[in-house]
C-alpha positions as CSV (number, residue, x, y, z in Angstrom):
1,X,116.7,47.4,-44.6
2,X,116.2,43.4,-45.3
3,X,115.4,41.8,-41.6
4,X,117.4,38.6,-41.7
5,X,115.7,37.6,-38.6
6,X,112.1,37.0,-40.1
7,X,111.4,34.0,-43.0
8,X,109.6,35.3,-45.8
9,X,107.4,32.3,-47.9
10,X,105.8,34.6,-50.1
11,X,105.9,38.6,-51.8
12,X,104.5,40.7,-49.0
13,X,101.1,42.6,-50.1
14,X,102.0,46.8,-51.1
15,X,100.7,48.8,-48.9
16,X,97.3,51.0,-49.6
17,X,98.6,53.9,-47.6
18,X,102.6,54.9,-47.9
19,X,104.5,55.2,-44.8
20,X,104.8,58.7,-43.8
21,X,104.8,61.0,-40.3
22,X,101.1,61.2,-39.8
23,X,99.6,64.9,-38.4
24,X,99.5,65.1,-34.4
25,X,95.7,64.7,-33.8
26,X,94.2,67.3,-32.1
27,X,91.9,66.8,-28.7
28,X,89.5,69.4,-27.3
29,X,88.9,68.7,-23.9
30,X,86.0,69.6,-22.5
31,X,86.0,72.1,-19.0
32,X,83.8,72.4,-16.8
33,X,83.1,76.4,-16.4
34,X,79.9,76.4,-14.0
35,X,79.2,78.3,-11.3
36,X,80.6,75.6,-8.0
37,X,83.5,74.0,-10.1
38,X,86.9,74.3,-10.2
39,X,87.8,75.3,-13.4
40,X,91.2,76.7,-14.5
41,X,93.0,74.8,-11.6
42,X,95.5,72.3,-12.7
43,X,93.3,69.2,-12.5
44,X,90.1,70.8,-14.4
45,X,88.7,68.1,-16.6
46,X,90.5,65.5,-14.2
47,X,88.2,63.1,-12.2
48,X,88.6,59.7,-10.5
49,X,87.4,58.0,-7.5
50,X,89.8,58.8,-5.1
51,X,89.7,56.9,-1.6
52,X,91.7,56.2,1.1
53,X,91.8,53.2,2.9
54,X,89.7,54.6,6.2
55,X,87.8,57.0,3.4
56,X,86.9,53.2,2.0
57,X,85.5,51.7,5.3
58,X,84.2,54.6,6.2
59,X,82.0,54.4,3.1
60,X,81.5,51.4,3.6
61,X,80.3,51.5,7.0
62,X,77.8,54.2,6.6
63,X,76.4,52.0,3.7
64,X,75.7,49.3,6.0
65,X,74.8,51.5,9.0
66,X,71.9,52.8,6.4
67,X,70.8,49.3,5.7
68,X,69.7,48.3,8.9
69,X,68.8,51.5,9.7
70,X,66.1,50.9,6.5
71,X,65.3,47.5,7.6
72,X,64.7,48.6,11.3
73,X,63.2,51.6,9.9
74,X,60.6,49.0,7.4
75,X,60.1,46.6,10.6
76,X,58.6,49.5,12.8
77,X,56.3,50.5,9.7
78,X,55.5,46.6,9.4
79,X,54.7,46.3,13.1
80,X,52.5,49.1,13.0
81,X,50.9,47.9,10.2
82,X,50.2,44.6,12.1
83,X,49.2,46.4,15.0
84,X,46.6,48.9,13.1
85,X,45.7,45.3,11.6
86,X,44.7,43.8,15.1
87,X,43.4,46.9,16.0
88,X,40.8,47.3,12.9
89,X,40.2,43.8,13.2
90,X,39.3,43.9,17.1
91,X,36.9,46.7,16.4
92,X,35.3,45.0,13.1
93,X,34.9,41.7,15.6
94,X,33.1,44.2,18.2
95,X,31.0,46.5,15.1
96,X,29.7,42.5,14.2
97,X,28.7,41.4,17.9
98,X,27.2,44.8,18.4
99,X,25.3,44.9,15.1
100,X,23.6,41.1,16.5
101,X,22.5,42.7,19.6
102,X,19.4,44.1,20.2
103,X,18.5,44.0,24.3
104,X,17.9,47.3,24.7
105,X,19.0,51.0,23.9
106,X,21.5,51.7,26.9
107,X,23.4,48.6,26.0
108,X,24.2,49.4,22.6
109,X,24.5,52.8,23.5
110,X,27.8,51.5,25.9
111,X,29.0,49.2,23.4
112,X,29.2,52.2,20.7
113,X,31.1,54.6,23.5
114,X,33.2,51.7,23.5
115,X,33.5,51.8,20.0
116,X,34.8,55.1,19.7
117,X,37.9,54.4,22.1
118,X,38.9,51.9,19.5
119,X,38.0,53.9,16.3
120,X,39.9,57.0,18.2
121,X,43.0,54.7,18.6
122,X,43.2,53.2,14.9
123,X,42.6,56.7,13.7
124,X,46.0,57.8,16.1
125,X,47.5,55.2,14.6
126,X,46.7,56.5,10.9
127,X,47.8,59.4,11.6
128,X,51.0,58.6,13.2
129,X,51.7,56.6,10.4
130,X,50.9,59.5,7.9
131,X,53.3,61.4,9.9
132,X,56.0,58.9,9.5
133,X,55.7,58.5,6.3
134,X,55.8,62.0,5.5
135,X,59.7,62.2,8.0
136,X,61.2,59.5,6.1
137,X,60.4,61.6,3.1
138,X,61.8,64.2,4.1
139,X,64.8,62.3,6.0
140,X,65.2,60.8,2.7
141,X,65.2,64.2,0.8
142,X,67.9,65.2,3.4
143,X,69.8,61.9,2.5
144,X,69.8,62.7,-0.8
145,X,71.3,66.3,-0.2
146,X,73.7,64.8,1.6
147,X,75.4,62.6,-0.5
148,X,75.2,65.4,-3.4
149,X,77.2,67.8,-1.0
150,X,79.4,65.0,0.0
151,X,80.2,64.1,-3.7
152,X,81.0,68.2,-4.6
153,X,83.4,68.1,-0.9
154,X,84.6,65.1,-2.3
155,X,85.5,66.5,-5.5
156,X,86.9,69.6,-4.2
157,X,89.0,67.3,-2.2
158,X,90.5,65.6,-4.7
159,X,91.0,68.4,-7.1
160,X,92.7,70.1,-4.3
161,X,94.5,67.0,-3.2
162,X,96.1,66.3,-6.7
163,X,97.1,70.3,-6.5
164,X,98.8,70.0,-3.5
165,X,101.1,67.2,-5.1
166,X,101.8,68.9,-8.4
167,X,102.6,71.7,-6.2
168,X,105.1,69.7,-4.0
169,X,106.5,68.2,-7.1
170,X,106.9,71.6,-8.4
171,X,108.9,72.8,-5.3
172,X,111.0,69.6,-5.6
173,X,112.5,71.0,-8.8
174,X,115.9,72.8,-8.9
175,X,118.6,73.5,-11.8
176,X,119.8,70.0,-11.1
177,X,116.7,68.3,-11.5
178,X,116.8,65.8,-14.3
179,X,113.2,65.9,-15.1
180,X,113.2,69.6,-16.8
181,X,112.4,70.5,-20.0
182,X,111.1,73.5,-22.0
183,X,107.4,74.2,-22.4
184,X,107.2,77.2,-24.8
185,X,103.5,77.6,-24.1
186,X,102.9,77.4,-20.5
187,X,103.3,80.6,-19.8
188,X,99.8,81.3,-21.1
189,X,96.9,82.1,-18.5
190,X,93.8,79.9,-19.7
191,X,90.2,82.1,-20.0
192,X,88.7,79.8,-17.7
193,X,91.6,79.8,-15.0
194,X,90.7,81.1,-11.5
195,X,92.1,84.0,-9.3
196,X,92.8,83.8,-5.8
197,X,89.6,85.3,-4.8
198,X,87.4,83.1,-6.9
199,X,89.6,80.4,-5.4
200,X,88.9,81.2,-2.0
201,X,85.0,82.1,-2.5
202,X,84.4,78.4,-4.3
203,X,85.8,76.9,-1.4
204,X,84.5,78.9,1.5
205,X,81.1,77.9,-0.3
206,X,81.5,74.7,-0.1
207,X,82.0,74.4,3.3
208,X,79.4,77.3,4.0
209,X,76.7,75.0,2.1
210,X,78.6,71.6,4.0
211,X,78.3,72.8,7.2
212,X,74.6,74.1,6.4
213,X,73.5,70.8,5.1
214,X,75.2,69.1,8.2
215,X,73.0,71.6,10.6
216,X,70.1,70.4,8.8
217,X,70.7,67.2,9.0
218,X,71.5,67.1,12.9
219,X,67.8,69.1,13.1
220,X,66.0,67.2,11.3
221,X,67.8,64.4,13.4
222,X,66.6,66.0,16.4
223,X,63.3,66.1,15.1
224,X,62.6,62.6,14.6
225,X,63.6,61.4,17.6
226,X,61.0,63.9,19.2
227,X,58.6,62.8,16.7
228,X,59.0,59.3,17.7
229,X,59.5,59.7,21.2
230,X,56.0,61.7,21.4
231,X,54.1,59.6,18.9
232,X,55.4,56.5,21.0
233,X,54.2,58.1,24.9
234,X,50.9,58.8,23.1
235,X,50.6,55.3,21.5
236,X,50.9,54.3,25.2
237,X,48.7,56.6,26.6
238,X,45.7,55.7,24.1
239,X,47.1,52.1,24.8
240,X,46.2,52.4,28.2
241,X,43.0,54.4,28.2
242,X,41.7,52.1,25.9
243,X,42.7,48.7,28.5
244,X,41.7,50.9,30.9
245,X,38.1,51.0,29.6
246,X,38.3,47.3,28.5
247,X,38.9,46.3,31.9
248,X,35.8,48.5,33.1
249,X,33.5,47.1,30.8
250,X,34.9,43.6,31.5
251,X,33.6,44.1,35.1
252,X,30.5,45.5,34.5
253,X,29.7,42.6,31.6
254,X,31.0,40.3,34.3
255,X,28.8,41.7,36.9
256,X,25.7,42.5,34.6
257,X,26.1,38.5,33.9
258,X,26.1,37.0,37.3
259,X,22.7,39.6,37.8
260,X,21.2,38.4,34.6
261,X,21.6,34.5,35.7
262,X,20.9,35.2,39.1
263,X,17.1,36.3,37.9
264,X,17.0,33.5,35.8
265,X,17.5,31.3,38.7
266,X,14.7,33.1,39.9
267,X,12.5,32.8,37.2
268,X,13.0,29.3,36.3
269,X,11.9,28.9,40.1
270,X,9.1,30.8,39.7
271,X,8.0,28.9,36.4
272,X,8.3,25.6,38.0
273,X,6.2,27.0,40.2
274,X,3.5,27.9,38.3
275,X,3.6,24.8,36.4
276,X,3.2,23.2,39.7
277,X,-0.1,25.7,40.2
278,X,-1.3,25.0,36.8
279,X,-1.6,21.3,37.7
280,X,-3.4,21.8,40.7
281,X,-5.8,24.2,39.3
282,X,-6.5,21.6,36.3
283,X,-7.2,18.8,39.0
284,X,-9.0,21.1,41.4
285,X,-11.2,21.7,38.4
286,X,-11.5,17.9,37.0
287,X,-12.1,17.3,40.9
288,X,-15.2,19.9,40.5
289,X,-16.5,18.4,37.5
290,X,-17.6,15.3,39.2
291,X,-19.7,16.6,42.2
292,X,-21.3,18.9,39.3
293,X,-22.5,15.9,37.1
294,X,-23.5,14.3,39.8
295,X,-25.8,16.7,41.2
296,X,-27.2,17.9,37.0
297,X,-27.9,14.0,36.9
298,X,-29.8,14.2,39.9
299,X,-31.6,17.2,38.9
300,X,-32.2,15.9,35.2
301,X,-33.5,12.7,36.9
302,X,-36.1,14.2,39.2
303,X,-37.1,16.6,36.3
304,X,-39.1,12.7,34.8
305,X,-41.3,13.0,38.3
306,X,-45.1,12.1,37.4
307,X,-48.1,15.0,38.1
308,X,-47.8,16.5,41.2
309,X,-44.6,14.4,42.1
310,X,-42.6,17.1,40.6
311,X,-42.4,18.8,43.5
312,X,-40.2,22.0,44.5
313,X,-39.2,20.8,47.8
314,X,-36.2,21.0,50.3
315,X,-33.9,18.1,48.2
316,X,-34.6,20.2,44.8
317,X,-34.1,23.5,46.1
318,X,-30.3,22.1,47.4
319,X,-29.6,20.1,44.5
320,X,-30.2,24.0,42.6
321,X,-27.9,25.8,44.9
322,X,-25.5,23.1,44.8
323,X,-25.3,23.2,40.9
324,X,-24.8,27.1,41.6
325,X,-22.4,27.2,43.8
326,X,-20.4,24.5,41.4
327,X,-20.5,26.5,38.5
328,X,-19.5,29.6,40.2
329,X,-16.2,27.6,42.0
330,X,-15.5,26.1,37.9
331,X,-15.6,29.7,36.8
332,X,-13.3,31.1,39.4
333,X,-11.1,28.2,39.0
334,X,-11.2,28.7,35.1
335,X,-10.6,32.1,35.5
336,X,-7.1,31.7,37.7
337,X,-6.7,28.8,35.3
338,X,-6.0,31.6,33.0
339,X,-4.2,33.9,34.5
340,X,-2.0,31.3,35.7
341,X,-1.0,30.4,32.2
342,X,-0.7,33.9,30.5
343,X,1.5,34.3,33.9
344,X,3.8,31.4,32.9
345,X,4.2,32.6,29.0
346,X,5.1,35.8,30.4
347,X,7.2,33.9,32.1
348,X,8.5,32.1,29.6
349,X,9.5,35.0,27.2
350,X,11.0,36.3,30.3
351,X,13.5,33.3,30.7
352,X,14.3,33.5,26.5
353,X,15.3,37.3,27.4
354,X,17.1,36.8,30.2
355,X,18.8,33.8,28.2
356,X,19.3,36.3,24.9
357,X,21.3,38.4,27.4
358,X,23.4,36.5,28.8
359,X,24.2,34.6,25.5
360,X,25.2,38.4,24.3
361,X,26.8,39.4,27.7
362,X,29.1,36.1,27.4
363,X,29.8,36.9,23.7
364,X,31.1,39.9,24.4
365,X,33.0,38.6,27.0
366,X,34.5,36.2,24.9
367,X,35.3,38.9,22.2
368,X,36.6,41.5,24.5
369,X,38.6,39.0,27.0
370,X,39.9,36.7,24.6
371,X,40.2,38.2,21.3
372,X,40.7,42.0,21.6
373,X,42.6,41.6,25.1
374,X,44.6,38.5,23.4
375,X,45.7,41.3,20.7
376,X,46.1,44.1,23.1
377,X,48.5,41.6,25.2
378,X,51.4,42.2,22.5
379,X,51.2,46.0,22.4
380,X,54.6,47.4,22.0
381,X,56.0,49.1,24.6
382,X,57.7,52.6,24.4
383,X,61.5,51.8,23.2
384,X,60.2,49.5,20.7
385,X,57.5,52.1,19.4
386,X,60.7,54.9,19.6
387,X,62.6,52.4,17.6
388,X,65.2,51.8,20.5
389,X,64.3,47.7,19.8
């Protein structure tokens, strides 16, 4: 039939392929026949994201409730990270002064006893953060399970949801209905179809391996929080033993110091002192000097006597004993001369020692009160190590 509707300006083209009825075309659908699905129900094959509107925010809120419980979760692992940091880094700062320090035997052997309360603390810390590590994998693994059982629930939901409305459309039907119409082949059971039993079984499994994974999940649950709350109270505990012997040491440095520069004091006294005796034994001997070349002159002089003038008489024989008893006052005075000076170098190396010590005692002062304390000031306290800040 001509359409008088439509303007033709040209011979339409024949057409390649003549109108006929094309053949219906012919779908196989594939089922899903494993073991935990519901196949042969009336929505097999039939899957869509089905939510609700509390179903949605519900979702949605346990996606954002897992966000910032990973960013609280990656700020307590970058906190102890900073805190092993300043830790390591303390007892580096102490290894270095220690390694500089060579007063004696029983001081290094104190500083390496203090040593190990540090090197015991970073290696609690290690291992509390091996421990973690090894929870959030397997509080991840549970995650994971989780979700996979809450997808299958989910499914089964929504198969059984669409179900329930065929079903109450079915029961809506009656010999008035308008809707009717013949379907020759329905009558036919599909191979895959269910039976009550398998039915019931599918679902009861389900929920069996729902509630399972729920009880696992409020254990392992259970488990962190006495993970955390134990590694946290034993953070604390090695947090205090170690301040505890911080603070002792501080003392005994402190009091080892005021010791050290109180013999200083002493020595330095005691050097001035000998200084002052070094003088006078230099002047007692330049005063000695004098009366000796006086009396050698006289001596050498009288040797020049003519003949029988040289005489052994009373002036000679004094001027003799006079010479003697000079030499042996020089000799004596050399002698304490000295002593006195190997006296003041011992001295001397004494004050450098005393001073090496209390340049060391003061360093470690200095590293212990206002470096490793300075750190140890920020410690964490319990809830934030539990994770409850």
């Amino acid at each position: 039939m001509a359409q008088t509707d439509v303007l033709l300006t040209k011979q339409p083209a024949p057409q390649t392929i003549p109108a006929c009825e094309l053949p219906l075309k012919l779908y196989d659908v594939a089922r899903n026949t494993g073991a935990y699905t519901s196949s042969g129900l009336a929505t097999a094959g039939f899957r869509t994201a089905k939510y609700l509107v509390d179903e949605w925010f519900q979702n949605c809120y346990a996606s954002y409730y897992q966000a910032f419980a990973d960013r609280d979760q990656s700020e307590r692992q970058r906190h102890e990270s900073r805190q092993l940091a300043a830790e390591t880094e303390a007892l580096a700062q102490r290894t270095q002064a220690d390694s500089t320090r060579k007063v004696g035997e029983r001081l290094q052997d104190i500083h390496c006893w203090k040593s190990e309360l540090q090197r015991e603390e970073a290696e609690l810390i290690r291992n509390i953060q091996e421990l973690l590590k090894r929870t959030i994998m397997q509080a991840v693994n549970q995650i994971r399970l989780n979700r996979e059982h809450k997808q299958v629930c989910e499914m089964d939901w929504s198969d059984k949801v669409e179900a329930y409305n065929i079903d109450e459309t079915c029961a809506g039907y009656h010999n008035q209905s308008t809707a009717v119409q013949f379907h020759p082949h329905s009558t036919k059971f599909e191979e895959s179809a269910s039976t009550p039993e398998t039915w019931a079984k599918f679902t009861q499994e389900n929920l069996v391996r729902a509630e399972r994974e729920r009880l696992a999940s409020c254990n392992l649950r259970e488990l962190i929080d006495c993970i955390l709350q134990d590694t946290a109270e034993d953070l604390r505990l090695q947090c205090d033993a170690v301040n505890l012997a911080f603070g002792r040491r501080l003392e005994e440095l402190e009091d080892a110091r005021h010791k050290l520069e109180h013999h200083l004091h002493k020595t330095l006294r005691e050097i001035t002192d000998q200084e002052h005796n070094i003088a006078e034994l230099k002047q007692a001997i330049k005063d000695k000097e004098v009366p000796l070349k006086v009396a050698e002159t006289r001596l050498y002089q009288r040797s020049h006597r003519p003949n029988v003038e040289l005489c052994r008489d009373t002036a000679q024989l004094r001027l003799v004993s006079e010479v003697e008893e000079l030499n042996m006052s020089l000799s004596a005075l050399r002698e304490k001369l000295l002593e006195a000076e190997q006296s003041l170098r011992n001295l001397e190396d004494t004050r450098m020692s005393l001073e090496k010590d209390i340049a060391v005692k003061t360093n470690s002062l200095f590293i212990d009160r206002q470096k490793c304390m300075t750190h140890r000031a920020h410690y964490p306290t319990v809830l934030r190590l539990a994770g409850y800040q």
